[in-house]
C-alpha positions in Angstrom: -22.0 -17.8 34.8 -21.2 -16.6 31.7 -25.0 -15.6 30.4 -24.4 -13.8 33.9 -20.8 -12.1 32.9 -22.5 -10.9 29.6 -25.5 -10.0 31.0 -24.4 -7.5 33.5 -21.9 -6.0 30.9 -24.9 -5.2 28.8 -27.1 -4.2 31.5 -24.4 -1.8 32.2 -24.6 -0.3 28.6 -28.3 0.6 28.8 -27.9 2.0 32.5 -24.9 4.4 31.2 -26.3 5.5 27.8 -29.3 7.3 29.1 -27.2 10.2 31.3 -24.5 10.0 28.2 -27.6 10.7 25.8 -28.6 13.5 27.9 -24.9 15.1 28.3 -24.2 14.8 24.8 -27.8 16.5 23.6 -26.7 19.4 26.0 -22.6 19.5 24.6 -23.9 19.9 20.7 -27.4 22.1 21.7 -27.2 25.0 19.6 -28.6 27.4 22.5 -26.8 28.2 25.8 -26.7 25.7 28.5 -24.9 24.8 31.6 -21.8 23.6 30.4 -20.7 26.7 28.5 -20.3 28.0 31.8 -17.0 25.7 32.3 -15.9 25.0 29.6 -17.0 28.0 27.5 -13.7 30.3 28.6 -11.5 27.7 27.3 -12.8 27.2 23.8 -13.2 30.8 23.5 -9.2 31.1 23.9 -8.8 28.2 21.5 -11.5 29.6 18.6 -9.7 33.3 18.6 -6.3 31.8 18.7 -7.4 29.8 16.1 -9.2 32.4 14.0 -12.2 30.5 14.1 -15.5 31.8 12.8 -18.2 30.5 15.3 -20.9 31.4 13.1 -23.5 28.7 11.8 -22.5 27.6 8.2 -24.3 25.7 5.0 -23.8 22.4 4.5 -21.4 23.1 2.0 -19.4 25.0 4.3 -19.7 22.3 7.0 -18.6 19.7 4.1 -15.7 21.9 3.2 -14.0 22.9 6.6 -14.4 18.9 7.7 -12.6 17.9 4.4 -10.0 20.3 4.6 -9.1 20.0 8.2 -8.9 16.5 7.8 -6.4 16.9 4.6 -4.1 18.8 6.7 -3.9 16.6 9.1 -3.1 13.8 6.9 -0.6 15.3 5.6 1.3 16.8 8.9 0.5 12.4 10.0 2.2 11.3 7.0 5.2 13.7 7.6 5.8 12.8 10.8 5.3 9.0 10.5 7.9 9.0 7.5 10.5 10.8 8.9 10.2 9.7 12.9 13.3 8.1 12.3 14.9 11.1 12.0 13.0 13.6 14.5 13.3 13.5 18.3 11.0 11.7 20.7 12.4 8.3 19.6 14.6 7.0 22.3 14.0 3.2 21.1 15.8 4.5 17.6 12.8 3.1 15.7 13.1 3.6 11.9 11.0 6.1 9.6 8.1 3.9 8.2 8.3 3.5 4.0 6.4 5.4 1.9 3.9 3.0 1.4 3.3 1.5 5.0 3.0 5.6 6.0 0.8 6.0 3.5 -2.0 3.1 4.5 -1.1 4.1 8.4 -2.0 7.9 8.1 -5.1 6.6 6.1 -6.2 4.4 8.8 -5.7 6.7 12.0 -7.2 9.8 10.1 -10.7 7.8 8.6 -10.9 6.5 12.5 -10.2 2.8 11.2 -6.5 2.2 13.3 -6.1 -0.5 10.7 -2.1 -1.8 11.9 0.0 -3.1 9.0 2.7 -2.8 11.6 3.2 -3.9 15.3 3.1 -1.0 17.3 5.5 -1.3 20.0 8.2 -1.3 17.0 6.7 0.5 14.6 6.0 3.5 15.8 8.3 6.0 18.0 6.9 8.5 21.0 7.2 10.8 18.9 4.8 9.6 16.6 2.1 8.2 18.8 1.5 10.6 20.5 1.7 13.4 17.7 0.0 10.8 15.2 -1.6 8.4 17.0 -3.1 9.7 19.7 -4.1 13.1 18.3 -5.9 11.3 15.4 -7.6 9.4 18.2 -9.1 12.6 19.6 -9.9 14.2 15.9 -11.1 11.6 13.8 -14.2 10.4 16.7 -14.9 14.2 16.8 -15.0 14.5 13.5 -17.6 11.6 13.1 -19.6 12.8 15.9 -19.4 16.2 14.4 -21.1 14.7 11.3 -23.5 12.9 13.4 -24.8 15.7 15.2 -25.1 17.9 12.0 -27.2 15.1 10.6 -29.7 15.4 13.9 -30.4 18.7 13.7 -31.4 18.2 9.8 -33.7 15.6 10.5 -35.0 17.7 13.6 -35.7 20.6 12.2 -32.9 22.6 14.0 -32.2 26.5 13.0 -28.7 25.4 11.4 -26.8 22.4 11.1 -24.6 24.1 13.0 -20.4 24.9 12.6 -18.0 21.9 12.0 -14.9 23.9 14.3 -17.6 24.7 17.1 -18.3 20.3 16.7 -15.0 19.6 16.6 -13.5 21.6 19.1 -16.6 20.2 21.5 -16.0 16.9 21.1 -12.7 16.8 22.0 -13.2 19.6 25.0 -16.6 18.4 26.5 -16.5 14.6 25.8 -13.6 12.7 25.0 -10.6 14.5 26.8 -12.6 14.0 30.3 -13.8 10.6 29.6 -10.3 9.3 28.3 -8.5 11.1 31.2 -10.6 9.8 33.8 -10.6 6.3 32.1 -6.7 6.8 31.5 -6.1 7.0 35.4 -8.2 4.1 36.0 -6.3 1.9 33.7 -3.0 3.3 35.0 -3.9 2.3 38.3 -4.4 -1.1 37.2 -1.1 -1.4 35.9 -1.1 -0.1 32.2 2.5 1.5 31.8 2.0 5.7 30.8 6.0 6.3 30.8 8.2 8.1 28.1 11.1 5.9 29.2 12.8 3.8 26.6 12.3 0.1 26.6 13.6 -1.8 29.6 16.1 -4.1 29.5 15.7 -7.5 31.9 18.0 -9.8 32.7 16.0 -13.9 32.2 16.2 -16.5 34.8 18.3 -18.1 32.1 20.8 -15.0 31.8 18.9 -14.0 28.8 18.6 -10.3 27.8 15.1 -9.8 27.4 13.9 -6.1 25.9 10.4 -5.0 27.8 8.2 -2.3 25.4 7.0 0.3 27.6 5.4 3.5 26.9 2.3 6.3 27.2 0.1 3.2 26.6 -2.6 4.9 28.9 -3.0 7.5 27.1 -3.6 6.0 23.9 -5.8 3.1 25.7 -8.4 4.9 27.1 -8.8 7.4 24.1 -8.6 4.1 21.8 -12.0 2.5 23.3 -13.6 6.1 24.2 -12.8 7.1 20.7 -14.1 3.6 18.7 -10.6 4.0 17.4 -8.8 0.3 18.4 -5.1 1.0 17.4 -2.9 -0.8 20.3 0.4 0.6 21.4 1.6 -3.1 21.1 1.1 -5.9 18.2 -1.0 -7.9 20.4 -3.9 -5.0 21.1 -6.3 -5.6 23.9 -5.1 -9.1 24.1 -1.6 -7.5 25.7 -1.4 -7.5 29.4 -0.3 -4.3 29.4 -3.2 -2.7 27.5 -5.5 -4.8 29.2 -4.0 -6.6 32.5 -7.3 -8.3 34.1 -11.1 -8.6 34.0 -12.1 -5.2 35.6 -10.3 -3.1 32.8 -11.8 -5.7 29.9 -15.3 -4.9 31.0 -14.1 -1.2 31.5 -12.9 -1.1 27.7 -15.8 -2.7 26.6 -18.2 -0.1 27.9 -15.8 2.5 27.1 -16.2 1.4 23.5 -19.9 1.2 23.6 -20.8 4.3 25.4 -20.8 6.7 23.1 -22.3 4.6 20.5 -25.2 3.5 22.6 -25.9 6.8 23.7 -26.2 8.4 19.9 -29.5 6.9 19.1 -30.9 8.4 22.1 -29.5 11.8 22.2 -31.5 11.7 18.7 -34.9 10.3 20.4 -34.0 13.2 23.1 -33.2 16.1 19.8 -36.1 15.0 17.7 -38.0 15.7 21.6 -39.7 11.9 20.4 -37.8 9.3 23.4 -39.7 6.9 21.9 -38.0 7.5 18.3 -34.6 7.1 19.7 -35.4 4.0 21.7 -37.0 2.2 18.3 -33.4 3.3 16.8 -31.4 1.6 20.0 -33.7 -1.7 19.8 -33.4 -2.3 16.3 -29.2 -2.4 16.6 -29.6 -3.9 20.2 -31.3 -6.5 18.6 -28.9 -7.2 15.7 -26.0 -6.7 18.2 -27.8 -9.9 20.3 -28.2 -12.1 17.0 -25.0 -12.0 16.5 -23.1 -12.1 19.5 -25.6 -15.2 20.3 -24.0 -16.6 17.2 -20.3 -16.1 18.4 -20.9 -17.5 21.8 -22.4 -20.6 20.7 -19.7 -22.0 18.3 -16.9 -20.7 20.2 -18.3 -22.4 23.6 -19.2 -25.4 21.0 -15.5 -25.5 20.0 -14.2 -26.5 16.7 -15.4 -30.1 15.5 -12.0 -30.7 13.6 -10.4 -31.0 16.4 -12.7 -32.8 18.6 -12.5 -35.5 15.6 -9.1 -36.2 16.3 -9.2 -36.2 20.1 -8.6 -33.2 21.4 -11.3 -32.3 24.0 -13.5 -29.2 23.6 -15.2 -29.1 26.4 -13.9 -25.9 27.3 -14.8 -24.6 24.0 -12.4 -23.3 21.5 -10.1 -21.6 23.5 -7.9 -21.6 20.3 -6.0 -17.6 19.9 -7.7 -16.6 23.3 -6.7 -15.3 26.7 -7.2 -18.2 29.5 -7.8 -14.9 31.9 -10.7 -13.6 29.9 -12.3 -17.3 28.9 -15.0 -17.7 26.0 -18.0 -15.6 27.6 -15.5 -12.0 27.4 -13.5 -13.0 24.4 -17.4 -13.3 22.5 -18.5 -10.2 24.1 -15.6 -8.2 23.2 -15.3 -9.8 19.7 -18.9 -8.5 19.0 -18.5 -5.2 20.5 -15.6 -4.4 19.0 -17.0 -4.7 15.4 -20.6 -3.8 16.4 -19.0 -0.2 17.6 -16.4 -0.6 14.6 -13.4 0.0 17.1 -11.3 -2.7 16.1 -10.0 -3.2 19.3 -9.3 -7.3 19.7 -8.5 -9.2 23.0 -8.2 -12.5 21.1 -7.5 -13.3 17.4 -10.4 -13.1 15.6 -8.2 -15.2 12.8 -8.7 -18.6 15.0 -12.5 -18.0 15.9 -14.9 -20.9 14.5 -16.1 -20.5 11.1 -19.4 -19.2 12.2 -17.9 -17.4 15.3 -15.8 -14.9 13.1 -18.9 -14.6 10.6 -20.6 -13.1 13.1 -18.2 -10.0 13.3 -17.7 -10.1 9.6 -21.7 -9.4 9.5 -22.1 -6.9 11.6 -18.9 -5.0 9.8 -21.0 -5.4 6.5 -24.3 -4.0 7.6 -21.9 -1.1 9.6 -25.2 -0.1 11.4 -25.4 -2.2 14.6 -24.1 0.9 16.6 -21.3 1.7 15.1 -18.3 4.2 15.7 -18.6 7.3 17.4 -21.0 8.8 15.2 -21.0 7.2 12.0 -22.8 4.0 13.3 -26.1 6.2 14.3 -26.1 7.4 10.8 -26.0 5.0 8.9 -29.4 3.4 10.8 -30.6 6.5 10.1 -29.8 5.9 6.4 -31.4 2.7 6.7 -34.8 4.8 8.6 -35.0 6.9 6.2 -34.8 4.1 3.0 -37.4 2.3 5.3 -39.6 4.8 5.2 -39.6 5.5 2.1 -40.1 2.0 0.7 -43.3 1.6 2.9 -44.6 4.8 1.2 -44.2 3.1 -2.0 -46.5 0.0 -0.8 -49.3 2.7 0.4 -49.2 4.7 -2.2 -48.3 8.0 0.1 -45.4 10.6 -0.1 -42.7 8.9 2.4 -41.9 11.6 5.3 -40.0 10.6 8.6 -40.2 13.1 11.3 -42.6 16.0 9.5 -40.1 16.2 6.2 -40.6 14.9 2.9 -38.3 12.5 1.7 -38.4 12.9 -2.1 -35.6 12.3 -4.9 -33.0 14.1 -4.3 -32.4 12.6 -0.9 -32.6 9.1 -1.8 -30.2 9.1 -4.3 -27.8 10.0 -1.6 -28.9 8.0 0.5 -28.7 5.0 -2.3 -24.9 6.2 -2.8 -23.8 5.7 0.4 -25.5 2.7 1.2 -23.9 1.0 -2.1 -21.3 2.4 -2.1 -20.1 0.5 1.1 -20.5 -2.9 -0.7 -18.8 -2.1 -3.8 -15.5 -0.9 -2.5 -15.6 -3.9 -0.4 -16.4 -7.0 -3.1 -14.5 -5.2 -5.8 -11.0 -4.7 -4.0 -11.6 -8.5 -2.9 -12.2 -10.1 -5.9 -9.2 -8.5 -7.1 -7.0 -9.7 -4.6 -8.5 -13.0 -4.5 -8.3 -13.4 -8.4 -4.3 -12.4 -8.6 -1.2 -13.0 -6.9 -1.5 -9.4 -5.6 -3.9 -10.3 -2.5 -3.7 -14.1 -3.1 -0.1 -14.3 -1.9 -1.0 -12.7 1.2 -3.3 -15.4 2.2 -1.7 -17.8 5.4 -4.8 -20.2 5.1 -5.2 -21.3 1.8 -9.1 -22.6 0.4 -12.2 -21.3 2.1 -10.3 -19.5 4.9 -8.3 -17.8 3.0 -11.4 -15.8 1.4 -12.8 -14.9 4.9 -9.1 -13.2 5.6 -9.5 -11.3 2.5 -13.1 -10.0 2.6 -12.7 -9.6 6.4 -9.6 -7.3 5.6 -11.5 -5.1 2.9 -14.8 -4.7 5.2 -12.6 -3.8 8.3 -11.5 -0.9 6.5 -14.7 0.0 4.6 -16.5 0.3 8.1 -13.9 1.8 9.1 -13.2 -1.1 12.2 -9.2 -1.8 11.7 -9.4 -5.4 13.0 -8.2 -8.1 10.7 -7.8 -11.9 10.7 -4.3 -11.1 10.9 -2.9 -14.5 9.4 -3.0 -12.7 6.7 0.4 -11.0 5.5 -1.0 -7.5 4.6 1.9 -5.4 4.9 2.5 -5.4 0.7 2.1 -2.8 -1.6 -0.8 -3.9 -3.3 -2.5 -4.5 0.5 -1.2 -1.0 1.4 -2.6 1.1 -1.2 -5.9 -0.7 -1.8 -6.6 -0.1 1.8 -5.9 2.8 2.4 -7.6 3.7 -0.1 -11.0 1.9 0.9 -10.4 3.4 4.1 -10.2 7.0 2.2 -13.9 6.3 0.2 -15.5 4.7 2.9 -15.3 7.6 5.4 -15.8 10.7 3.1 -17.7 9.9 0.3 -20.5 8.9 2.9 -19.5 11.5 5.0 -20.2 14.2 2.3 -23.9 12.1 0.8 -25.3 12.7 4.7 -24.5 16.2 5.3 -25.8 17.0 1.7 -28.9 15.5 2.9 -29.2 17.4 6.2 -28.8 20.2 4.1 -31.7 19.2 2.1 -34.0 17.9 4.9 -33.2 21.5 6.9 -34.2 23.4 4.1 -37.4 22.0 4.0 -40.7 23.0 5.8 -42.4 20.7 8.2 -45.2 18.4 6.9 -48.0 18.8 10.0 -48.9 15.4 11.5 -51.9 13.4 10.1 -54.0 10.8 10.5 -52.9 9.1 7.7 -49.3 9.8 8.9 -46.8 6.7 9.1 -45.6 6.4 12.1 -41.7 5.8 13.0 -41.8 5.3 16.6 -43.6 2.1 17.5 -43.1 -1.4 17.0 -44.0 -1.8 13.2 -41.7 0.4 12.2 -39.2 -1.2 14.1 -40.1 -4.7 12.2 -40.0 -2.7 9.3 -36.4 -1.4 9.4 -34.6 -4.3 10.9 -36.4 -6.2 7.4 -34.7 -2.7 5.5 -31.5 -3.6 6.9 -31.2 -7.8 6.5 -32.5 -8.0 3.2 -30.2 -5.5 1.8 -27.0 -7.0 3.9 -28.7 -10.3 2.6 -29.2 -9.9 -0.9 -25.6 -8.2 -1.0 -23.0 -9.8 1.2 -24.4 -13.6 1.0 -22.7 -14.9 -1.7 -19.8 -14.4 -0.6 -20.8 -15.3 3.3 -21.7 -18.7 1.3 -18.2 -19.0 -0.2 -15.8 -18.2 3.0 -17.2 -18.9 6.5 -20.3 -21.1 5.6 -18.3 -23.3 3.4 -15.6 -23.3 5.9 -18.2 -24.6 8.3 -19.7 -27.1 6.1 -16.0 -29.0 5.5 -15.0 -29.4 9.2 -18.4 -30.6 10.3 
């Protein structure tokens, strides 16, 4: 029943991701098509109201309107976050957030991560998630599929790389406001509160006053999982019965979560007019997304030999910090979507998985290319595609090109930034907090356990995921800052390397098709890349795989 449970979820995916591909190629074609027919009137009003310039731009200009958008909204976030105490919408009287804490949240919610250093039902006011919360839901996703898409048409030889406001304002008009309002009322109607009254008050059998958090939960759900974002209204996420009540909306948020994701790879097979390009790109995460949530499954429904040692039965498997109403088979799934689509999103607490089990996720945070977020995810296999081919141009002695352009220099230096740069500001920030009492005293779990909590916090926010093994006490300053700041690098500096080298890639003629041509689209290459990807995640993240969860494994065997 459960390879059953899984397997329809999945089967799902695929079935959904092929019409999603072909919308989404239509919503970001730089020619006229259907759609500008209804919603074309409406983001006319908003570009002139806005003073927008729908002309194409240069990737500098693209780089520079994404970057400053995004500053002002960090800074209109942290504003309102700091001072919510103070502003209306707040009829719980929940205090302004410190400077710090406001600091690492705005971060979080702008770079798409919805790490939580706070519980949300008490953290945050109305006010300020809806204003905050929810409107970074919509922008931040937009803004990585804006990225995305501008990275496409590089690759496929489009006219322009098109206009980040145009992206921006698309996303948000022709993808993810439908999909989270239909999604919103499905959710409603399965009991998910969307209220702006103030929290109940309830009488106990026991004459107890009990206080009920209510709110536009919704809202904020569906756009959460359609966005890759995973903030939760309440401390609990997912796992909440009032984000998530039942089986029928846990398999709705899951492919919520994965729709978009899944579909990117495609919508590039469809742009690049090569279906079979796009489908090597979906197998080669498909499979990694398989490996690992084979590896979750197992130990979970294996349970945790400690305990069995002492006499506590596991034949249910470790049902340890999970939901009796969702069971092993939809806590693994969920567990490895969540991180394979970086959404964060948790419906049990990744903290208490099995040694192995919560490697799993860990992994597929580190290589931040099985899927990924809205966007982001698709580039960085293209990263990886690109590095691929370009290594086995080295071993045959021919000028590397992937789709009819010449990768040369210039582009693999960016390339090589981005891709080290995600393990560096995850190992460094980690062995600092591990090495002082700065991250150490946060630790819950002391020994082999507590490095897992620490790396596991550090690549959360470098892939820009926001889940945590939340044993961990991270609301302190040093937790705060270092954080938000990986959260800051891990989005932009990236963000900025790719559309330098669509810029590049577009400005450059296409290489005709030869005999001796290398081929991208078949099986090899597919070999080829998912070797790319391991052995770099390999030779990088396995030490310290070997000193948290492994070893962890080792001592309660």
């Amino acid at each position: 029943m459960d390879f059953l449970q899984i397997g329809v979820v999945l089967a799902l995916v695929v079935i959904l991701a092929i019409p999603m591909a072909k919308y989404l190629t239509n919503v970001y074609s730089l020619e006229i098509t259907k759609q500008d027919s209804m919603f074309g009137k409406i983001e006319r009003v908003i570009f002139k109201l806005s003073g927008i310039d729908t002309n194409d731009m240069r990737w500098q200009q693209y780089a520079k309107a994404l970057l400053l958008s995004n500053l002002v909204m960090f800074i209109i976030s942290y504003i309102i976050i700091r001072f919510q105490g103070v502003l209306p919408g707040n009829p719980s009287k929940i205090d302004s957030m410190e400077p710090l804490l406001a600091f690492n949240t705005a971060a979080s919610f702008l770079t798409n991560t919805n790490l939580q250093h706070y519980s949300g039902e008490s953290g945050l006011s109305y006010l300020s998630q809806m204003a905050v919360i929810i409107f970074l839901m919509f922008t931040t996703p937009a803004t990585g599929l804006s990225l995305c898409l501008a990275f496409f048409r590089g690759l496929t030889n489009q006219r322009s790389i098109g206009n980040f406001y145009v992206d921006l304002i698309r996303s948000i008009t022709r993808v993810l406001l439908p999909l989270s309002i239909l999604i919103g009322l499905v959710l409603v109607s399965q009991g998910v509160p969307q209220t702006l009254n103030p929290t109940a008050i309830a009488t106990t059998l026991e004459g107890a006053t009990q206080n009920i958090a209510r709110g536009p939960v919704a809202a904020l759900e569906s756009i959460k999982h359609i966005g890759t974002n995973g903030g939760g209204f309440f401390g609990g996420n997912s796992a909440h019965p009032f984000e998530n009540p039942n089986g029928f909306t846990n398999v709705l948020e899951i492919l919520s979560m994965f729709l978009i994701p899944a579909a990117l790879p495609l919508t590039f097979g469809y742009m690049a007019r090569n279906k079979k390009q796009g489908w090597i790109l979906f197998s080669a995460m498909g499979l990694m997304l398989l490996v690992f949530l084979s590896i979750t499954y197992i130990n979970e429904k294996n349970g945790n030999p400690a305990l069995e040692k002492i006499g506590l039965s596991q034949e249910n498997g470790s049902m340890e910090g999970k939901e009796v109403r969702f069971g092993i088979a939809q806590s693994a799934l969920f567990t490895s979507v969540t991180t394979a689509a970086t959404t964060g999103s948790v419906n049990n607490m990744h903290d208490t998985l099995t040694p192995l089990g919560g490697m799993a996720p860990l992994a597929m945070m580190m290589l931040n290319c099985v899927f990924g977020g809205d966007g982001v995810g698709t580039v960085n296999i293209l990263m990886y595609s690109v590095m691929a081919v370009f290594l086995a141009g080295l071993m045959v002695g021919r000028t590397p090109e992937f789709l009819g352009k010449k990768i040369e220099g210039k582009e693999m230096k960016l390339i090589a930034i981005a891709i080290l740069l995600h393990p560096l500001i995850i190992l460094v920030p980690s062995a600092i907090a591990l090495a002082t009492q700065l991250g150490s005293s946060a630790i819950s779990n002391p020994g082999f356990h507590g490095i897992s909590q620490v790396v596991y916090e550090f690549t959360s926010s470098a892939a820009n995921n926001g889940s945590g093994f939340e044993g961990l006490g991270d609301n302190t300053p040093f937790l705060n800052i270092s954080t938000g700041l990986v959260m800051l690098f891990g989005r932009y500096f990236s963000m900025i390397a790719m559309i330098a080298v669509a810029g590049s890639l577009l400005a450059k003629k296409r290489v005709p098709e030869t005999i001796g041509t290398f081929k991208t689209d078949n099986s090899t290459f597919l070999v080829i890349l998912l070797a790319t990807v391991l052995i770099i995640g390999a030779l990088t993240f396995f030490p310290v795989i070997a000193l948290g969860p492994v070893a962890e494994w080792l001592t309660i065997r």
